[in-house]
DOMARVO-699381 format. One record per residue (C-alpha): residue in three letters; x, y, z. Coordinates in pm, 1 decimal, always signed. Last residue first. Layout:
+------+----------+----------+----------+
! kefi !       c1 !       c2 !       c3 !
+------+----------+----------+----------+
!  ALA !        X !        Y !        Z !
...
+------+----------+----------+----------+
***
This chain:
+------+----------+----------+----------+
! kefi !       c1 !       c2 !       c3 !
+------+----------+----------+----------+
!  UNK !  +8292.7 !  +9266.3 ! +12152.4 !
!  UNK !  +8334.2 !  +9301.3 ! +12511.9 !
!  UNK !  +8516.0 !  +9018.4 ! +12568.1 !
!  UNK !  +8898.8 !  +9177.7 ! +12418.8 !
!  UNK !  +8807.3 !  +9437.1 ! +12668.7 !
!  UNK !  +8794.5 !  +9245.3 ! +12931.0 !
!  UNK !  +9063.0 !  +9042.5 ! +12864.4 !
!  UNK !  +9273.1 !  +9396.8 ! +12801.2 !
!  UNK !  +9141.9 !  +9512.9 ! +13160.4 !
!  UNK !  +9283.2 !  +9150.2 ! +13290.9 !
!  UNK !  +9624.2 !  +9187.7 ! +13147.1 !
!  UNK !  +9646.2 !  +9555.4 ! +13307.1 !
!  UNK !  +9569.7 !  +9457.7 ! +13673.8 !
!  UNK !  +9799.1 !  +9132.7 ! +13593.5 !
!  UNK ! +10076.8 !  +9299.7 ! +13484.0 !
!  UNK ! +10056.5 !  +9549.6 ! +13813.8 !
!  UNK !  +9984.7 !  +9894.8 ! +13845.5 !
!  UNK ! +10055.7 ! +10282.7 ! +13742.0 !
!  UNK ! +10202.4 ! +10203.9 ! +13408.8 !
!  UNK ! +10598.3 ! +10261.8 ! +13455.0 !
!  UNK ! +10659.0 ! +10197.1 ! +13797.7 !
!  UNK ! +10439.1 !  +9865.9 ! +13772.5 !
!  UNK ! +10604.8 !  +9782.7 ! +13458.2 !
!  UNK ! +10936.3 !  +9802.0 ! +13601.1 !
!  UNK ! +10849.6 !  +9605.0 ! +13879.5 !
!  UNK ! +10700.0 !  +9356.1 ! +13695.0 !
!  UNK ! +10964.7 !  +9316.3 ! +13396.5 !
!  UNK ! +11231.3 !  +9274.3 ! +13651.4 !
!  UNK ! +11040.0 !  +8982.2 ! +13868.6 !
!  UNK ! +10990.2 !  +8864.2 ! +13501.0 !
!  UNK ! +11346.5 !  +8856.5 ! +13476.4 !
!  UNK ! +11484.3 !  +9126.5 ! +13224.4 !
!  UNK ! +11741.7 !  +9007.5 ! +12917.1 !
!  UNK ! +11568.1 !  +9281.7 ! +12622.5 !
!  UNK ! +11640.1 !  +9531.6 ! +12876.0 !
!  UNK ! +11425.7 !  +9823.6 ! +13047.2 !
!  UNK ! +11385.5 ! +10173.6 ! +13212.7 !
!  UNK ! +11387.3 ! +10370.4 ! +12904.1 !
!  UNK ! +11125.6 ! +10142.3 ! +12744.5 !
!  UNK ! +10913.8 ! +10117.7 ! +13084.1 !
!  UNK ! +10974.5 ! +10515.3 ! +13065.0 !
!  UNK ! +10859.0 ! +10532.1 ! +12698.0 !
!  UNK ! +10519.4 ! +10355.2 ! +12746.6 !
!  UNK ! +10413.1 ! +10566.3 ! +12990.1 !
!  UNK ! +10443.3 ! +10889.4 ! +12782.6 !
!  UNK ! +10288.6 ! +10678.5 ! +12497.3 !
!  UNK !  +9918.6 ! +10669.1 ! +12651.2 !
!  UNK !  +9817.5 ! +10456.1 ! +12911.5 !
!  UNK !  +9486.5 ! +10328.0 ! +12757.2 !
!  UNK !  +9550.1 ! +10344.5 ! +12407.2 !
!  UNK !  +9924.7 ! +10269.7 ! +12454.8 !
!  UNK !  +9871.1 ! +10004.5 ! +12673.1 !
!  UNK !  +9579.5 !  +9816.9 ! +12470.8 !
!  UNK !  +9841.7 !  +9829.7 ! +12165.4 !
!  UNK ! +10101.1 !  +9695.8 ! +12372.5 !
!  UNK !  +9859.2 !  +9377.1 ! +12454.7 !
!  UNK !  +9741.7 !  +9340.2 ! +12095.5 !
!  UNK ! +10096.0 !  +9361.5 ! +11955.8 !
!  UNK ! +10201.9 !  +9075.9 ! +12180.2 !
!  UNK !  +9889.5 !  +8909.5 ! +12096.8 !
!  UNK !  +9974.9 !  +8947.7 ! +11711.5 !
!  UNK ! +10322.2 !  +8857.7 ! +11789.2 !
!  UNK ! +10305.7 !  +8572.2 ! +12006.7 !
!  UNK ! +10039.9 !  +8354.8 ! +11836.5 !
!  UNK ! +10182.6 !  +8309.9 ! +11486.5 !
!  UNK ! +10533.6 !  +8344.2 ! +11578.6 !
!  UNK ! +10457.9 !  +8005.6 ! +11746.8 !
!  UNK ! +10519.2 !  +8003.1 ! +12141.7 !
!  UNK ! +10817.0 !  +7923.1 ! +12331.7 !
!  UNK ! +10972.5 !  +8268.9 ! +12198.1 !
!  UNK ! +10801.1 !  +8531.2 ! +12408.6 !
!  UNK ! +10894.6 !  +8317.6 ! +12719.2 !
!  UNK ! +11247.7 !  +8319.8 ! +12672.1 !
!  UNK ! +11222.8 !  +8700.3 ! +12603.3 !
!  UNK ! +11010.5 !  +8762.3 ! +12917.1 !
!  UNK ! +10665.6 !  +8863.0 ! +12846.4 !
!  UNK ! +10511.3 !  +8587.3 ! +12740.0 !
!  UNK ! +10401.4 !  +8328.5 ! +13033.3 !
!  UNK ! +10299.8 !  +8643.7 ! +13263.3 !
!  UNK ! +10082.3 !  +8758.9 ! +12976.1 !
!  UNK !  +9913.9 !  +8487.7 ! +13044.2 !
!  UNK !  +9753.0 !  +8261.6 ! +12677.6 !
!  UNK !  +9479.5 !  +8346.9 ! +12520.4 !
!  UNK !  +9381.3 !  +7947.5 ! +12425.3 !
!  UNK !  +9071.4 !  +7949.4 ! +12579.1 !
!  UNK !  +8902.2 !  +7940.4 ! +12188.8 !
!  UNK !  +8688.0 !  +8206.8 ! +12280.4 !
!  UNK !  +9023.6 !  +8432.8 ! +12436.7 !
!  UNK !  +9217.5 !  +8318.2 ! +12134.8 !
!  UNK !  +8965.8 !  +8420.7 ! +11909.7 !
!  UNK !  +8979.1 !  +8760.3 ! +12030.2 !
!  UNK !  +9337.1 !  +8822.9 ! +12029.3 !
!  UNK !  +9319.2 !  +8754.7 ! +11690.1 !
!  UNK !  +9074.2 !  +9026.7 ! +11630.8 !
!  UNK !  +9233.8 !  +9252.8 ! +11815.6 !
!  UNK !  +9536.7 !  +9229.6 ! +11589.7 !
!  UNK !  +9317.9 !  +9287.7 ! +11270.0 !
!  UNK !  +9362.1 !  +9022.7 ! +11022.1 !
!  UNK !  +9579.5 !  +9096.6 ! +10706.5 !
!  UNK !  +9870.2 !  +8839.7 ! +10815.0 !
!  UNK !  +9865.1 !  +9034.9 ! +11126.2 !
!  UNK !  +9725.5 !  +9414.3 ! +11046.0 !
!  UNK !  +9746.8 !  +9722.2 ! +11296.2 !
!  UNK !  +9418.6 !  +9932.8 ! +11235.3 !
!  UNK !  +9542.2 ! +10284.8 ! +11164.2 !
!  UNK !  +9476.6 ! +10286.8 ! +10801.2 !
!  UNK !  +9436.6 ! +10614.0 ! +10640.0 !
!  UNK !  +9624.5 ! +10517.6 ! +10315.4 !
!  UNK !  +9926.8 ! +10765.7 ! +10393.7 !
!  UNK !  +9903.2 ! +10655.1 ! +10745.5 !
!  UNK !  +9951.4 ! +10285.6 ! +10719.7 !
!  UNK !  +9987.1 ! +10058.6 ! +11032.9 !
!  UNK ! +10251.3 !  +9869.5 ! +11212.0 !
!  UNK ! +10257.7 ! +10087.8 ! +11538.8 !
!  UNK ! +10148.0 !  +9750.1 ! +11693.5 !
!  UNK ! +10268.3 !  +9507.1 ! +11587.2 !
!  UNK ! +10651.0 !  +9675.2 ! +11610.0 !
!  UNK ! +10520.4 !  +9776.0 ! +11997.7 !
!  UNK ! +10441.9 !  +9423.8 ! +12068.3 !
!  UNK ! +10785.5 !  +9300.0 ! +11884.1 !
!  UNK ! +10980.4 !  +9523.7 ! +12166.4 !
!  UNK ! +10712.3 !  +9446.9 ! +12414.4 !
!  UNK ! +10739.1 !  +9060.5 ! +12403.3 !
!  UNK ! +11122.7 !  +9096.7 ! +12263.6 !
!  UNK ! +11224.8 !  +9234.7 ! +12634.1 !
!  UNK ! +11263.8 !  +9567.9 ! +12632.9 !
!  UNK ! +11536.9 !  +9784.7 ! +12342.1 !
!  UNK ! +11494.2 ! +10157.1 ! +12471.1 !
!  UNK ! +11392.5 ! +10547.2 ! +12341.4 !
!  UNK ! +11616.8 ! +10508.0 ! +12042.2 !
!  UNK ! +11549.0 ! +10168.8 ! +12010.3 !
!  UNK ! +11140.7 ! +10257.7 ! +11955.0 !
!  UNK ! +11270.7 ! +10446.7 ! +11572.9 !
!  UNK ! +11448.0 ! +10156.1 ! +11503.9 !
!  UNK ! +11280.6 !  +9873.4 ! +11569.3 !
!  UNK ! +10961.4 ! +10121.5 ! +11390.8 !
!  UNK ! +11134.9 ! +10102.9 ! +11113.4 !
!  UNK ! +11105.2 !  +9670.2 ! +11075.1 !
!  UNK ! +10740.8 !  +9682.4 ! +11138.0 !
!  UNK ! +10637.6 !  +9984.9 ! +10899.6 !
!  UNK ! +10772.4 !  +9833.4 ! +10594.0 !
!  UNK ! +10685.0 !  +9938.4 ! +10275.7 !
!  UNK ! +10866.9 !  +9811.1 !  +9957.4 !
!  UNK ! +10895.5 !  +9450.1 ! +10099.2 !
!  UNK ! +11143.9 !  +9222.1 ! +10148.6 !
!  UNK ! +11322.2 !  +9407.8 ! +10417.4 !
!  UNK ! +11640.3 !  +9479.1 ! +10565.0 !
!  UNK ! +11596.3 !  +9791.3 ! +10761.2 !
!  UNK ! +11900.1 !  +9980.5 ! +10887.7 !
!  UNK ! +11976.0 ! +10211.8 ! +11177.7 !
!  UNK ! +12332.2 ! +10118.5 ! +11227.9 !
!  UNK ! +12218.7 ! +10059.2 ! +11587.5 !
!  UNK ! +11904.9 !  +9925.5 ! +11497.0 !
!  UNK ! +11968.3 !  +9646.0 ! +11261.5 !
!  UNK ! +11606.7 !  +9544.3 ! +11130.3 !
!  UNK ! +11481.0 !  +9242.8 ! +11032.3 !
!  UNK ! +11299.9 !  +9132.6 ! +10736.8 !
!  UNK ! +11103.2 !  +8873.7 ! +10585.3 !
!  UNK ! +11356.2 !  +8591.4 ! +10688.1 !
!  UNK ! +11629.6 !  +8375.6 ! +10582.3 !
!  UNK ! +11886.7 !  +8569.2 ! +10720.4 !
!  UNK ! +12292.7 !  +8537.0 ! +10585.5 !
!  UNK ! +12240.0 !  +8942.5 ! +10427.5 !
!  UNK ! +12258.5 !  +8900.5 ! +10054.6 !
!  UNK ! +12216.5 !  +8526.4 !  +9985.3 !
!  UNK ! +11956.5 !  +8485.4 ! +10238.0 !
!  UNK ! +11784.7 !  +8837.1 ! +10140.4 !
!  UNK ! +11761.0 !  +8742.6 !  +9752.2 !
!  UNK ! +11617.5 !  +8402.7 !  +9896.7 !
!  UNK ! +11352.4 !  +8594.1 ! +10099.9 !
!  UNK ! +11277.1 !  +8779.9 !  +9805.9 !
!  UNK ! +11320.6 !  +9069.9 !  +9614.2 !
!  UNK ! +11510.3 !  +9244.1 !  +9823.2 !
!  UNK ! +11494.3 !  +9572.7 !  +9956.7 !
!  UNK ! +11752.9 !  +9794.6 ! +10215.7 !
!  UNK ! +11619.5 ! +10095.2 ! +10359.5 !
!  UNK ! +11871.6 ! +10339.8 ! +10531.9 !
!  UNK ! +11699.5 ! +10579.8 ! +10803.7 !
!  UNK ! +11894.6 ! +10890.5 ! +10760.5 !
!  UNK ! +12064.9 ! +11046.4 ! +11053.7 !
!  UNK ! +12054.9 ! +11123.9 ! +11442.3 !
!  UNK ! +11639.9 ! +11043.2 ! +11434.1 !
!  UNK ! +11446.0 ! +11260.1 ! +11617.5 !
!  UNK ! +11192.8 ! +11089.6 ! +11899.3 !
!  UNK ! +10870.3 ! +11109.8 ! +12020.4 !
!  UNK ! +10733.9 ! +10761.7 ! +11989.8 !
!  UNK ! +10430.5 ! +10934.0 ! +11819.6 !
!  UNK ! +10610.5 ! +11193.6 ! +11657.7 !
!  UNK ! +10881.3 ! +10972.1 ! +11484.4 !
!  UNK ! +10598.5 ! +10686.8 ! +11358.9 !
!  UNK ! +10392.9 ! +10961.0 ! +11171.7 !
!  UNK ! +10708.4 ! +11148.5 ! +10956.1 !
!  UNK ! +10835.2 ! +10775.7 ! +10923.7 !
!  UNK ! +10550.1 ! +10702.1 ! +10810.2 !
!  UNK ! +10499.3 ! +10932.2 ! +10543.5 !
!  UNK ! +10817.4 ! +10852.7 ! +10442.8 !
!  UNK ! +10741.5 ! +10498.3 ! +10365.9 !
!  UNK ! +10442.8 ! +10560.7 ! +10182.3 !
!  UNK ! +10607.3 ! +10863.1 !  +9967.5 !
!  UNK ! +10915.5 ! +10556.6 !  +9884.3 !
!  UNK ! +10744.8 ! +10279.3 !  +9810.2 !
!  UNK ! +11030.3 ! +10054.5 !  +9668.2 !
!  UNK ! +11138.2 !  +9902.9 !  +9359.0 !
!  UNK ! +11289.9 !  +9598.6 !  +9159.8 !
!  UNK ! +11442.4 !  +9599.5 !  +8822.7 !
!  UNK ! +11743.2 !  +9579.5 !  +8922.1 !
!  UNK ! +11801.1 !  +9509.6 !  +9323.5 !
!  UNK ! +11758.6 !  +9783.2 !  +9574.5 !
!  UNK ! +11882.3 ! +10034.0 !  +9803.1 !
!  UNK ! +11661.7 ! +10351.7 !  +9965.7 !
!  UNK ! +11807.7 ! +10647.1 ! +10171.9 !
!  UNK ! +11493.9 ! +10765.3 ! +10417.7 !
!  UNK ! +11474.1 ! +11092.3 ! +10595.4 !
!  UNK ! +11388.8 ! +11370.5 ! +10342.0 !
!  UNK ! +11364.2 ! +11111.2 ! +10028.5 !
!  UNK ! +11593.9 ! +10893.6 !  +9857.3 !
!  UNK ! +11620.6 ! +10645.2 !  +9553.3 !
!  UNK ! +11883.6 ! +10385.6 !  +9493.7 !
!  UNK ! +11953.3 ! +10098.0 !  +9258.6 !
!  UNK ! +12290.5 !  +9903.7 !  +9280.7 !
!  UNK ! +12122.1 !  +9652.7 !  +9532.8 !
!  UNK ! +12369.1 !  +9377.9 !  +9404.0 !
!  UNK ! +12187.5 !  +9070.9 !  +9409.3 !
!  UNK ! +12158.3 !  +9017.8 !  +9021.2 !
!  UNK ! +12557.8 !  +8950.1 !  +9010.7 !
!  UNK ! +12456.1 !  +8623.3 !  +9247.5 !
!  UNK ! +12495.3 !  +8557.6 !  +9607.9 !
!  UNK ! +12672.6 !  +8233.3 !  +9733.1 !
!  UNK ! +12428.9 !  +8105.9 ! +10027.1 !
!  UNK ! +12501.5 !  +8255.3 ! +10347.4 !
!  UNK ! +12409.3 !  +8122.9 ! +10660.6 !
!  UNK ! +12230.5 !  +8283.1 ! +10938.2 !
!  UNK ! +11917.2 !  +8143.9 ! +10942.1 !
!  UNK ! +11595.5 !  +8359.0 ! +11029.8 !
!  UNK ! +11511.1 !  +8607.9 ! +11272.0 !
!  UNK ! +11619.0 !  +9005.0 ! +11352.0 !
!  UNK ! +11655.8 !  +9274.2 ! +11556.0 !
!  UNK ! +12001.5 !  +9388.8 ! +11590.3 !
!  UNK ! +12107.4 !  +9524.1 ! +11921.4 !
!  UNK ! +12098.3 !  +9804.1 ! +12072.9 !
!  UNK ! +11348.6 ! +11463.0 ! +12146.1 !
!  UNK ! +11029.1 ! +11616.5 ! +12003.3 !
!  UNK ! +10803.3 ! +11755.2 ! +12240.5 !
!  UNK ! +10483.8 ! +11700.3 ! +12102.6 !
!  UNK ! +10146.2 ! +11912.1 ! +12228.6 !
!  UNK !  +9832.2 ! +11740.3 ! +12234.6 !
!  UNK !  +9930.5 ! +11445.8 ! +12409.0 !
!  UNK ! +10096.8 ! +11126.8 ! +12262.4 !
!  UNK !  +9913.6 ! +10815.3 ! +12162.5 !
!  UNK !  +9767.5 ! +10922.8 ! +11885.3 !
!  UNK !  +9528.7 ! +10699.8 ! +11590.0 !
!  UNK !  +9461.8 ! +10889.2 ! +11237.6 !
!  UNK !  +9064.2 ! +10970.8 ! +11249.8 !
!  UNK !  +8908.4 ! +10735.2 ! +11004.6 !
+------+----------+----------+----------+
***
């Protein structure tokens, strides 16, 4: 499979916390300490005992994640594991998979590879958008380089695929409805990130990455849709609505 670009030919190489769950602390236990570490060229890895990371797959995304959003990170990405989501409640205060604390650029993460959570990172360098296209572009740059997978996976089922369904079923629902943060979250996690991802996805393969990072550059996780339109418009060539209905499309042709 030929690995997926968004960028042109030649690369010029040049927030808040992002994260869901609870946020209260159970007691944590002498087992939660991550006392083991491991490193590689860009990545500083913590963990529990007898637990362990993926380090080479890891860094080989982060080498393929970096040049497609075009950016260079100001230090080390630091990786924090847990064992579970219970080992992360105790730890951290968030009940979750993972989440990612940009700024400080940390993942927190449950698993030994995690594209999602570094690429919240990497993409808040160029800009932090409302949490449609700032979890759409997570979805959607979620893939696997070292094993040659360049599909983005939801729950193992291709994005796209999703999508799909929801367009037979007639339950795709506007992107008008999503893409503000308040709208993003009135729907199950299970819709609005894989069709979040979908969408972003369709925009980078169609638009290409230089658009992408001027709407990221030019907005905020808080934007009106009003604010999300115009900015979109500037930053794609054309409306929401010209772009929603060439995914559709596309999403019907197969």
């Amino acid at each position: 499979m030929t690995p997926r670009s968004w960028l042109p030919a030649v690369v010029v190489s040049v927030a808040t916390a992002v994260a869901c769950g609870k946020d209260t602390p159970s007691a944590p236990t002498a087992n939660d300490q991550l006392s083991g570490t491991a490193s590689t060229a860009n990545i500083d890895f913590s963990f529990s005992t007898g637990d362990s990371v993926d380090t080479e797959r890891q860094e080989a995304f982060h080498a393929w994640a970096t040049v497609q959003l075009d950016v260079a990170m100001p230090r080390k990405l630091q990786y924090r594991k847990y064992r579970d989501r219970a080992h992360m409640h105790r730890v951290t205060g968030h009940e979750t998979n993972g989440f990612a604390e940009p700024p400080s650029f940390i993942v927190h993460s449950i698993w030994p590879y995690d594209s999602h959570e570094a690429i919240h990172v990497y993409s808040a360098l160029v800009g932090v958008p409302s949490d449609f296209f700032n979890e759409g572009i997570a979805v959607a740059m979620a893939v696997d380089p070292m094993a040659g997978r360049f599909v983005s996976l939801w729950n193992s089922t291709p994005i796209d695929v999703i999508a799909r369904a929801s367009l037979r079923a007639g339950q795709l629902p506007s992107i008008a409805s999503m893409m503000t943060t308040d709208g993003f979250h009135r729907l199950p996690e299970s819709t609005s990130y894989p069709l979040a991802g979908s969408f972003v996805d369709f925009l980078l393969r169609t638009r290409g990455m230089r658009a992408m990072q001027v709407f990221l550059r030019s907005s905020t996780r808080t934007d009106s849709a009003a604010v999300i339109e115009s900015r979109f418009a500037a930053a794609f060539g054309g409306p929401v609505a010209a772009a929603e209905a060439e995914w559709r499309a596309f999403l019907g042709t197969v």
